[in-house]
C-alpha positions as CSV (number, residue, x, y, z in Angstrom):
1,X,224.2,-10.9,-68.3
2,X,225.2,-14.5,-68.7
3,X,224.5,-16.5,-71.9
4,X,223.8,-19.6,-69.7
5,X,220.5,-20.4,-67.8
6,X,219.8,-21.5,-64.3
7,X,219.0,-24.9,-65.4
8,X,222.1,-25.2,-67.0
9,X,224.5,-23.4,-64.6
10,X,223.3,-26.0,-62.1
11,X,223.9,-28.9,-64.1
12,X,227.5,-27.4,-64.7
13,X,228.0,-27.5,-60.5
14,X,227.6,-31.5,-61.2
15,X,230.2,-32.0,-64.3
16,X,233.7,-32.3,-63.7
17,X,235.6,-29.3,-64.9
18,X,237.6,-27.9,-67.0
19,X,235.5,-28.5,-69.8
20,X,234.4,-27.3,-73.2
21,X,230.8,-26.7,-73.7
22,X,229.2,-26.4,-77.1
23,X,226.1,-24.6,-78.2
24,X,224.9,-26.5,-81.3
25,X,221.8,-24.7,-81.6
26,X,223.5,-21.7,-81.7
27,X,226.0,-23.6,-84.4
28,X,223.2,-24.5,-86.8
29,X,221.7,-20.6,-86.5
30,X,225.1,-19.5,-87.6
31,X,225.7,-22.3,-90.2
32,X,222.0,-21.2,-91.5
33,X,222.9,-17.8,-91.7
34,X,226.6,-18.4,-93.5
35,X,224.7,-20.5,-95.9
36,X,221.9,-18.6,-97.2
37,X,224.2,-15.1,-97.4
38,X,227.2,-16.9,-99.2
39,X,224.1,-18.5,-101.4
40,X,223.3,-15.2,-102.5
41,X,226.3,-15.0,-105.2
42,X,226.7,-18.8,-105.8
43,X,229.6,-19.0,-103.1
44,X,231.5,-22.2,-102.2
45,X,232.6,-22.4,-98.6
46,X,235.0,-25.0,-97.0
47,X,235.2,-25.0,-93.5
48,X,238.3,-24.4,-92.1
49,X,239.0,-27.7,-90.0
50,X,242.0,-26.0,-87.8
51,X,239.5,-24.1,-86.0
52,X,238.0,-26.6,-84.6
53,X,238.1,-30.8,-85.8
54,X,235.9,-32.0,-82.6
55,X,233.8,-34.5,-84.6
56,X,230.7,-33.3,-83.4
57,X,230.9,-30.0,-84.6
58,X,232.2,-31.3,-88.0
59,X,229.2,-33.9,-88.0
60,X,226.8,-30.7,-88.1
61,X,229.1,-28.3,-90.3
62,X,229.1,-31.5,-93.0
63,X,225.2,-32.0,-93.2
64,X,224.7,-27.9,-93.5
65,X,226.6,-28.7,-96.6
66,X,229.8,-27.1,-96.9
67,X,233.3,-28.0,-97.9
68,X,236.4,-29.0,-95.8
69,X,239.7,-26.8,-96.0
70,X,242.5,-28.5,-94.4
71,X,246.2,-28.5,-93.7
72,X,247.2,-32.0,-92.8
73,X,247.0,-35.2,-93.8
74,X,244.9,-36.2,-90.8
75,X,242.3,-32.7,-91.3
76,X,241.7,-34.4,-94.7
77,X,241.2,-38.3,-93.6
78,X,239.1,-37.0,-90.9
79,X,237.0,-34.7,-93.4
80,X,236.3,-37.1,-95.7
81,X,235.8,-40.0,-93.0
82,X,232.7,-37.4,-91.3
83,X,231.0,-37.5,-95.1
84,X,232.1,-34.4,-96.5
85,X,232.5,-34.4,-100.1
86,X,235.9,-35.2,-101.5
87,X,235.3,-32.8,-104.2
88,X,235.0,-30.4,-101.6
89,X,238.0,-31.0,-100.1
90,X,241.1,-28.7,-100.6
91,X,244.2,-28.9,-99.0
92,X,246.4,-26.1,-98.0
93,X,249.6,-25.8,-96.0
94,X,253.1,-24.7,-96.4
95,X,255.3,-28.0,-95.7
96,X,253.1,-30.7,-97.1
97,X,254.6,-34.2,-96.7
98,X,255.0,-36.9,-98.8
99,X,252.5,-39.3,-97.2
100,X,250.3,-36.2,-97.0
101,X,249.9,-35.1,-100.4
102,X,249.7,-38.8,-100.9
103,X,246.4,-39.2,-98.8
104,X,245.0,-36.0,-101.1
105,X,245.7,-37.9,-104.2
106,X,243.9,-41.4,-102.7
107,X,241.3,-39.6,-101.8
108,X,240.8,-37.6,-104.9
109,X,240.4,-34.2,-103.4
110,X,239.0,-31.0,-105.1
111,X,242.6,-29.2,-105.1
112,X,246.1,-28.6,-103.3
113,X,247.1,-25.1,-102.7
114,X,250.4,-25.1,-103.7
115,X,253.3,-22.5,-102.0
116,X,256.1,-23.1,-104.3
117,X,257.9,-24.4,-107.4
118,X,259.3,-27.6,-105.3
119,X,256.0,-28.2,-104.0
120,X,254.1,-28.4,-107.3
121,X,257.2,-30.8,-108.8
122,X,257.0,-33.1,-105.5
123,X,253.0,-33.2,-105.8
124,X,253.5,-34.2,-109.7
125,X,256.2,-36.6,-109.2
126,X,254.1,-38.3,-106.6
127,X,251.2,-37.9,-108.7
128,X,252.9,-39.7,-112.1
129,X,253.6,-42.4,-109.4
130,X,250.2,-43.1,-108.9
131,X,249.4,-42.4,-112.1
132,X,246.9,-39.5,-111.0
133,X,246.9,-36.3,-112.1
134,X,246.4,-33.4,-109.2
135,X,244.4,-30.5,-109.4
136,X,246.5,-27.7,-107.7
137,X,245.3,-24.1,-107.0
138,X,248.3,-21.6,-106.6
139,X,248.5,-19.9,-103.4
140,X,249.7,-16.5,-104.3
141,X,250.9,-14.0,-101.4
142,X,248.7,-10.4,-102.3
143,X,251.1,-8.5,-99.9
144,X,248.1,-7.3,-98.2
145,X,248.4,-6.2,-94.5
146,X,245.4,-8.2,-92.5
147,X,245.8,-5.3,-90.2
148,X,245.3,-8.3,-86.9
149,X,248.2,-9.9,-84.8
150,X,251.6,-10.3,-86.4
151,X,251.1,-13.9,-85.6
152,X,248.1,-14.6,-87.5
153,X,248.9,-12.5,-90.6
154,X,250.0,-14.6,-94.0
155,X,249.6,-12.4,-96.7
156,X,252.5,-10.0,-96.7
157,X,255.7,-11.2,-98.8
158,X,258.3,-11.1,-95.2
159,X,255.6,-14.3,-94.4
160,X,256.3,-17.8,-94.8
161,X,253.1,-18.7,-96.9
162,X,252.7,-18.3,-100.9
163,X,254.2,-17.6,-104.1
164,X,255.2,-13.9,-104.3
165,X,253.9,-12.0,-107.5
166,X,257.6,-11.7,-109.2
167,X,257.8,-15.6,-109.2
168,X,255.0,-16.4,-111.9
169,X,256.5,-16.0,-115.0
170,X,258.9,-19.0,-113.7
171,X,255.8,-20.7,-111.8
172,X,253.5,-20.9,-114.9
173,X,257.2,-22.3,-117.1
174,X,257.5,-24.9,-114.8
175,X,253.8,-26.3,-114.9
176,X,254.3,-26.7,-118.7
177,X,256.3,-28.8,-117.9
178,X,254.9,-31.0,-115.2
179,X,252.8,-33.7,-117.0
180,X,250.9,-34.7,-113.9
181,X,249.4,-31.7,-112.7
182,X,246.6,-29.7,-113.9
183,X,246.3,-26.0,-112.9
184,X,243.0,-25.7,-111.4
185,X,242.4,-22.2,-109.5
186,X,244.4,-19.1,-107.4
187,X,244.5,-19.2,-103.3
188,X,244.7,-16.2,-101.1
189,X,245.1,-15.6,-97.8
190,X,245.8,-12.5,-95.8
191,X,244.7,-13.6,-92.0
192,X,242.5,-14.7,-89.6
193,X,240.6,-12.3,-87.0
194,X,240.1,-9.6,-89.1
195,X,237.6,-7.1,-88.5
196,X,238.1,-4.3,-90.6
197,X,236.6,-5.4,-94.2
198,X,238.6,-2.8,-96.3
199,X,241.5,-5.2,-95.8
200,X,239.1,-7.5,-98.0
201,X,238.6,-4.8,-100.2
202,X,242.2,-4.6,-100.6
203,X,242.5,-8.1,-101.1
204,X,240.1,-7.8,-104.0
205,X,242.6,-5.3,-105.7
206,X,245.4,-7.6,-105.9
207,X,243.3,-10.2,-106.7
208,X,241.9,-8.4,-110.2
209,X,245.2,-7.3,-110.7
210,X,246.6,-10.9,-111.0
211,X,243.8,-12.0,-112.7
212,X,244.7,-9.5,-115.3
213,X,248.1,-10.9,-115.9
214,X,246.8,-14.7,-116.1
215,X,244.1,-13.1,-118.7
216,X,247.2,-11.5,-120.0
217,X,249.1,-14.7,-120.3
218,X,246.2,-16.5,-121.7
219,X,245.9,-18.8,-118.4
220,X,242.4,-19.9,-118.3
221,X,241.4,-20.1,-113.9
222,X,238.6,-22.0,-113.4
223,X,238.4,-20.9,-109.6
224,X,239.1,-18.4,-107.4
225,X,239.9,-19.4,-103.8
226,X,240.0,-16.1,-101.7
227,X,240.3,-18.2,-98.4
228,X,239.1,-16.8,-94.6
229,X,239.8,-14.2,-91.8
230,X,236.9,-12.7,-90.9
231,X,236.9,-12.2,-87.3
232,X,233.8,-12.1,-84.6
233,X,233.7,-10.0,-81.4
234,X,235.5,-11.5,-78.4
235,X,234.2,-8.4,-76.1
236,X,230.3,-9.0,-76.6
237,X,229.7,-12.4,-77.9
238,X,226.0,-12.1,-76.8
239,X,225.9,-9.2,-78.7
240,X,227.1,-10.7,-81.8
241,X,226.4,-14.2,-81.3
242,X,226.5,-14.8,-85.0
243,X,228.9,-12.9,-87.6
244,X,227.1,-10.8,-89.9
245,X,228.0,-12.5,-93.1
246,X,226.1,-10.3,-95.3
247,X,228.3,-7.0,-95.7
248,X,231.1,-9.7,-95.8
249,X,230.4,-11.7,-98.8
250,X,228.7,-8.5,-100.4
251,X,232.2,-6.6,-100.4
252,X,233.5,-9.3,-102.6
253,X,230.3,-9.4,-104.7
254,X,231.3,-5.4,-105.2
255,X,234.9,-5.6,-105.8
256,X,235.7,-8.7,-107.0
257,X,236.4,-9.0,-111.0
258,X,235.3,-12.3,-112.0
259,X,235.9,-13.9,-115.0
260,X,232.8,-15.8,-116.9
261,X,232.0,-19.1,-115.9
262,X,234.6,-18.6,-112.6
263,X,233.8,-20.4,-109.3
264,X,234.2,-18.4,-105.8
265,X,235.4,-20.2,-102.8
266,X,235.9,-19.0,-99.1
267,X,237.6,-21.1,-96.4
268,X,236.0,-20.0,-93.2
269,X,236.5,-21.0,-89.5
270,X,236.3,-18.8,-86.7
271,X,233.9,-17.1,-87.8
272,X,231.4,-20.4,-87.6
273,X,232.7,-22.2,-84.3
274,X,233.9,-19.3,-82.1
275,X,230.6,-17.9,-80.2
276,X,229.4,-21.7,-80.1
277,X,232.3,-22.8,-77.2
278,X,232.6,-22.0,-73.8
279,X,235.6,-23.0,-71.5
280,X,233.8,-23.9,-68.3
281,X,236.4,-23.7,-65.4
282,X,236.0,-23.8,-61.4
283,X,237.9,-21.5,-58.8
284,X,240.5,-23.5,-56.9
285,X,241.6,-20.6,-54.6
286,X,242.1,-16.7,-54.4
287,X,245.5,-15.8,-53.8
288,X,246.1,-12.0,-52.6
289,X,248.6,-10.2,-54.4
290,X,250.4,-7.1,-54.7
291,X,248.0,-4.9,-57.1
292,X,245.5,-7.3,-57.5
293,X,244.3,-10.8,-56.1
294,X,245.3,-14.1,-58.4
295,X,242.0,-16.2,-59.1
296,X,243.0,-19.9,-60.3
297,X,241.6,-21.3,-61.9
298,X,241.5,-25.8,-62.6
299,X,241.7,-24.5,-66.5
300,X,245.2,-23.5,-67.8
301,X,246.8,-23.0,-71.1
302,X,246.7,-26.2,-71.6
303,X,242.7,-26.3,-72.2
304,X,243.1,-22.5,-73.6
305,X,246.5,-21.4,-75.3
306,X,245.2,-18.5,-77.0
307,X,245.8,-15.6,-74.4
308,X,249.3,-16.8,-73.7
309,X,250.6,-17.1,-78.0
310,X,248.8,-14.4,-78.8
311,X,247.9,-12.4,-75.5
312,X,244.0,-12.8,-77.0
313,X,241.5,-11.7,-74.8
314,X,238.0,-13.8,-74.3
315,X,235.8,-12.9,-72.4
316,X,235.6,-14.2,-68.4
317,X,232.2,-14.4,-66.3
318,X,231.5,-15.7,-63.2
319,X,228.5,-17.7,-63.9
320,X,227.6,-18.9,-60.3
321,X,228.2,-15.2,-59.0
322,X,227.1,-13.1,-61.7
323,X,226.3,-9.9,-59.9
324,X,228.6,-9.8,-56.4
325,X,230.8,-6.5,-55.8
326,X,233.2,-5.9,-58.8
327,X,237.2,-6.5,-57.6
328,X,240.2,-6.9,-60.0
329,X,241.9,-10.3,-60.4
330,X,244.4,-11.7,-62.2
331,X,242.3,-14.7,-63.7
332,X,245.5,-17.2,-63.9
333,X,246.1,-21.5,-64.6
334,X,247.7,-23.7,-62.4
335,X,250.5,-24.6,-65.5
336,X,254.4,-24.1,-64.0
337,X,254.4,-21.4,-66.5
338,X,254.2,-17.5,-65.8
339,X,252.3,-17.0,-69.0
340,X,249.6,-19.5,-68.2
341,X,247.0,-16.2,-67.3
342,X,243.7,-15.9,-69.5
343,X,243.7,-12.3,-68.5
344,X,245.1,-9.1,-66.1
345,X,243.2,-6.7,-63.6
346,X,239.9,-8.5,-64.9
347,X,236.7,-6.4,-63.5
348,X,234.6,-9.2,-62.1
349,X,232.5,-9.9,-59.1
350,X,233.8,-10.7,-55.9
351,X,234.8,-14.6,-56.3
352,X,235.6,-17.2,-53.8
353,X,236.8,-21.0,-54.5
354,X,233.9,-23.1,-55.9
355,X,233.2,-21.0,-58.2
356,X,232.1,-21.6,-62.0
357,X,233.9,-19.4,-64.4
358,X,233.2,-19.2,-68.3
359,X,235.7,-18.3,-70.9
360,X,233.9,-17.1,-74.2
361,X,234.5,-17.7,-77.7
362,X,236.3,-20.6,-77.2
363,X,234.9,-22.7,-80.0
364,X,237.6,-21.8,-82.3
365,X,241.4,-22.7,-81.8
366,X,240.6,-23.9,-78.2
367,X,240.3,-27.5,-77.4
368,X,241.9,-27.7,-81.2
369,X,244.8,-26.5,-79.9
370,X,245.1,-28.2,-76.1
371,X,247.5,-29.6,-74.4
372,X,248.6,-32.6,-72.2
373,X,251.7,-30.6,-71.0
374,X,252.2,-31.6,-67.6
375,X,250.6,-34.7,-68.2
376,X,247.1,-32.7,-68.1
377,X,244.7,-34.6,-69.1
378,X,242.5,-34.5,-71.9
379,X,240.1,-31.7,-72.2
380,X,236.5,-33.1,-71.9
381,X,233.7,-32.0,-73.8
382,X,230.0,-31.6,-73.7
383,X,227.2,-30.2,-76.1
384,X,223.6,-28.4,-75.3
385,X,222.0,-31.4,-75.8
386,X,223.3,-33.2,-73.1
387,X,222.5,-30.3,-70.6
């Protein structure tokens, strides 16, 4: 069963492919959805721009409300120039530069996350050069397994992002003494695609636990940033079209210790573009091979990286051919590389060139993340409304 209509599988046979093709009904369901569970508790969420920047998708994500979590210069010009807030703005990245932090401080954003002792004395010298003062959150590394792809996990201490528990006695020295920078929050991070929740609950441990020794230290923490992660189901996105937010946002309602007066904020980005993007791709031949035929495909990992960094699977339909005789096939690009492939000994009906093929899920880190290697060109795109 396909997720796309007649109507719209014909108008497909008349667009050009590869191309990316947005649901934004489906968008605004799960934007509706994020917003009224997160609204619960009083919950801040910033949208995590490196899912997915198209400015379209932003435009909508903006007007639901939310916040913007970035981590470049150009996420936050682009942020603030599509209308969200600049108070809702935060800014997060390991190897900030100077015309980078710079931008945050012109604009007047809610808060950097910070990853070091350098960090926070570049961002104040800056800072006393403009004569601003920053508000910086520090990101502190839980050393909490995300339990996803070694790739995409950021909260143990062997990874490059944070400031390891053992470092604060120096960290909170140092930012007596920085005149132009104003201690605002803590930032956590474990991971991204995570979808067992009692590495949340874990997270929630460590989190009390250095809230303690801030208490401890008589460091008052207006916020409490415990970032994103929370993964959706590649296998049956019609199934679970939309993340269920609720037991989400309830485990940290459960766990979480916070202090009176504290503000809870969640950077979130997968979870609310993924199911809302389709890679749209035609057959350009069917090559026989040894154990199984090679279907290739006009889109390559150029349009779709994903499966060949991370060897991610997405789900692959034949949308024009839907319920032919079942056949493996190696469902492969047309990039000179041998790890251009969006998937091995796929079980899908019997396909011939012509074909219309959709790649699911693809509405977060996909046309984010393309490609003009081999002077490919630029990924088109095209929304529900237009179809």
């Amino acid at each position: 069963m396909t997720a796309f209509s007649k109507d719209i599988i014909n108008k497909f046979v008349h667009t050009p492919t590869p191309f990316y093709y947005y649901n934004l009904e489906l968008l605004d369901k799960t934007l509706h959805s994020l917003k009224q569970e997160a609204d619960k508790y009083g919950y801040q969420v910033h949208y995590a721009l490196k899912a997915n920047a198209n400015q379209n998708i932003l435009s909508h994500i903006m007007k639901s409300g939310f916040g913007a979590d970035c981590v470049s210069g150009n996420e936050v010009t682009r942020a603030a120039e599509t209308g969200f807030a600049n108070n809702k703005i935060v800014f997060a990245g390991v190897g900030k530069s100077d015309k980078e932090i710079k931008t945050g401080l012109n604009i007047n954003i809610h808060s950097f996350n910070c990853e070091s002792i350098q960090e926070l004395e570049v961002i104040n010298q800056l800072a006393a050069e403009m004569n601003k003062i920053a508000p910086v959150a520090l990101r502190l590394n839980p050393n909490v397994s995300a339990n996803t792809h070694k790739y995409i996990t950021t909260g143990l201490e062997e990874n490059k992002f944070g400031i390891n528990q053992w470092e604060l006695e120096s960290i909170t020295g140092k930012l007596k003494s920085l005149n132009n920078i104003r201690l605002i929050g803590l930032h956590f991070h474990i991971g991204s695609q995570i979808t067992d929740l009692n590495a949340f609950k874990s997270l929630c441990i460590k989190v009390n636990e250095f809230q303690q020794w801030f208490r401890n230290h008589h460091i008052e923490i207006p916020n409490l940033n415990l970032g994103g992660g929370l993964g959706v189901d590649y296998h049956e996105p019609d199934t679970h079209a939309i993340v269920d937010f609720a037991p989400f946002f309830k485990l940290f309602h459960d766990f979480l210790e916070v202090n009176p007066g504290q503000k809870v904020h969640f950077e979130l980005g997968r979870a609310v573009v993924a199911q809302c993007g389709s890679l749209i791709s035609k057959v350009l031949y069917i090559k026989n091979g040894v154990n199984t035929d090679f279907m290739i495909l006009d889109a390559g990992m150029t349009e779709l990286i994903r499966p060949a960094l991370y060897q991610a699977y997405h789900k692959i339909e034949n949308i024009t051919n839907p319920t032919g005789k079942l056949q493996r096939y190696d469902v492969v690009g047309p990039i000179c590389e041998s790890s251009d492939c969006f998937g091995k000994a796929q079980l899908l009906p019997a396909t011939k060139r012509g074909d219309l093929i959709a790649i699911r899920s693809t509405g977060a880190y996909g046309e984010v993340m393309s490609s003009n290697y081999n002077l490919r060109e630029n990924v088109k795109t095209y929304y529900s409304t237009e179809f």
